[in-house]
N, C-alpha and C positions, 0 to 999 in steps of 0.2 A: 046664449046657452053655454053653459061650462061645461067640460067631461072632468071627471077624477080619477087619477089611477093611484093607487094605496098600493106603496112598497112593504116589503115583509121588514126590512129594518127600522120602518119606524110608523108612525102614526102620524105623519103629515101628509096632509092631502095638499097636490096640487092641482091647479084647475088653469085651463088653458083655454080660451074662448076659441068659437065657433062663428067666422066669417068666409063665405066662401064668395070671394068676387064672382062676376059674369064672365062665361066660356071668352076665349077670343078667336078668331078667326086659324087653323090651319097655316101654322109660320112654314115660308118658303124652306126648300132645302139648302144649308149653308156648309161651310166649311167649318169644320172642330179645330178650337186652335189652343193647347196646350200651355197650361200654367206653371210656373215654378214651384215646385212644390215648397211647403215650410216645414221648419224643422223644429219640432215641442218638444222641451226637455221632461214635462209632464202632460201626462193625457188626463182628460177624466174618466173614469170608470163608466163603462155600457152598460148601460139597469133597462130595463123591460120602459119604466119610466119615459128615460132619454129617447127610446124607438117610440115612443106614441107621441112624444112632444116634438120632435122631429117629423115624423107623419102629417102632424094638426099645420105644421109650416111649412109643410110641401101642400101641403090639400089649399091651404092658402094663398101659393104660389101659384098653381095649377100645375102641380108637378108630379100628377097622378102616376105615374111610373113608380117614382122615388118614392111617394107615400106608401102604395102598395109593399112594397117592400121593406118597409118600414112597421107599417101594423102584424104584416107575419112575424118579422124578428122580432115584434117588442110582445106577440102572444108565445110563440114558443118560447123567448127566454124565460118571462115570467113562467109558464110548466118547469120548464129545467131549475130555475132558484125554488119554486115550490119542491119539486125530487128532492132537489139537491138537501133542503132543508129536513126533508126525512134519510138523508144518507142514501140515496139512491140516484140513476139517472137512466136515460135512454139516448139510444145513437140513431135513429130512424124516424119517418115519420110517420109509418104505420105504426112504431112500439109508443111515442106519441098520441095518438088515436086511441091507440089499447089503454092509455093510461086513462084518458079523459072518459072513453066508454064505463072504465070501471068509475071514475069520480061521477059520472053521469046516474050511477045504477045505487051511489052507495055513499053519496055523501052532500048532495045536492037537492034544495026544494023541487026545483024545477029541472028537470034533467034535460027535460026537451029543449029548453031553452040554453043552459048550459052548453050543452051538444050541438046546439046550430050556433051561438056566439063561435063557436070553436071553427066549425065549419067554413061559416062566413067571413072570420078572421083570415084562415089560411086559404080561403076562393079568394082574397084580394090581390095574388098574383097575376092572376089571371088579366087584371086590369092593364095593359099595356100602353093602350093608346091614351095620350093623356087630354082630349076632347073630346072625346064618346064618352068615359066611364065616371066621370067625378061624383056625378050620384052614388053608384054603388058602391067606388070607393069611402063613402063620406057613412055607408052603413056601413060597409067594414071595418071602419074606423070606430065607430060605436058597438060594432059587436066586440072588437077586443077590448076594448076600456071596459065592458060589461065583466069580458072572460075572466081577465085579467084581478080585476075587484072579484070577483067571486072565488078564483082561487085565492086571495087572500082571505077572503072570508070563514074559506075552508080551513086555515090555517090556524084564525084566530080563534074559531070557534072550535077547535080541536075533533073537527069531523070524520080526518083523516085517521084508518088504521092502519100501518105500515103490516102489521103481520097476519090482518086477515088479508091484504092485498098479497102478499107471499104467497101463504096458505091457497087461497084460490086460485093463484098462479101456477101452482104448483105443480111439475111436469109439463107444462102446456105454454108459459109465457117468461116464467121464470130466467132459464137460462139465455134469455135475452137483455135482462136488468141487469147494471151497471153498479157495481159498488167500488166504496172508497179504498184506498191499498194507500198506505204512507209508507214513500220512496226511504233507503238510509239516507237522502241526502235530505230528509224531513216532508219533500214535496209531496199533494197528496194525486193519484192517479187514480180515473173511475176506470177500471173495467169488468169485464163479467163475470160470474160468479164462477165458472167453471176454471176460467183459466186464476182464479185466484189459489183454489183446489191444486192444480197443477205445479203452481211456485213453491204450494208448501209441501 
């Protein structure tokens, strides 16, 4: 079985197979022993992508820990590059929730589905122990591949409206949204809309 997850810069799908070896026993308690770290002149860029393909090879490993944490990071980034792609963002992860409740009500076939991929995505922290949970990990895995392609989908198919989402914001959620400010030194800073008020 493949998953696919569809970045917003491009139209390439990758697909990453679906083998999950057999649990193994409860490893004794050992001593941690410290590597040398390396030193990269160049890093590759963190895309929502890299967290689910990083995930799919800890879930492989049986490193249910690390995957879990890896499917949260690679559902919430892919929300924030979707914000970000309408000039917007969030700091939280209730304003988070807020975003997806409205994409849930106003831009999606299925919202219930939508809504619980989102869910189940970010219940994979929960997952700690890495020989009890690999099932459920392995659906939280698939719920953000789902999320994650649907917010793209939102994207593509121009479902999203940035200023009825305002609008109905409006007094109640608003001043929790993040927008863009370009620094004089060119850089660009999200912060809230209030304090942007303020500077000017």
């Amino acid at each position: 079985m493949l998953q696919q997850v569809r970045a917003f810069s491009t139209t390439l799908l990758r697909s990453f197979p679906r083998s999950f070896p057999r649990l193994p026993v409860t490893p004794p308690l050992a001593r941690v022993v410290a590597e040398e770290l390396k030193r990269y002149e160049h890093c590759s860029p963190v895309t929502p992508d890299s967290h689910i393909k990083m995930a799919n090879q800890h879930i492989r490993d049986l490193d249910v820990a690390s995957a879990s944490k890896e499917i949260r990071l690679g559902s919430s980034l892919q929300l924030k590059v979707f914000l970000r792609t309408y000039e917007l963002d969030v700091d939280s992860f209730s304003m988070q929730t807020n975003v997806v409740n409205y994409l849930t009500e106003n831009c999606v076939d299925d919202g219930e589905e939508f809504s619980s991929n989102w869910n189940c995505a970010h219940c994979a922290h929960k997952h700690y122990d890495d020989f009890e949970h690999l099932l459920s990990v392995s659906i939280s895995y698939d719920a953000a591949v789902d999320f994650c392609n649907e917010l793209y989908e939102i994207v593509m198919n121009k479902r999203f409206d940035k200023n009825h989402l305002l609008a109905e914001w409006k007094g109640r959620w608003d001043k929790e949204l993040l927008f863009p400010v370009v620094m004089s030194d060119g850089t660009v800073v999200y912060t809230r809309g209030e304090e942007i008020m303020k500077k000017e």
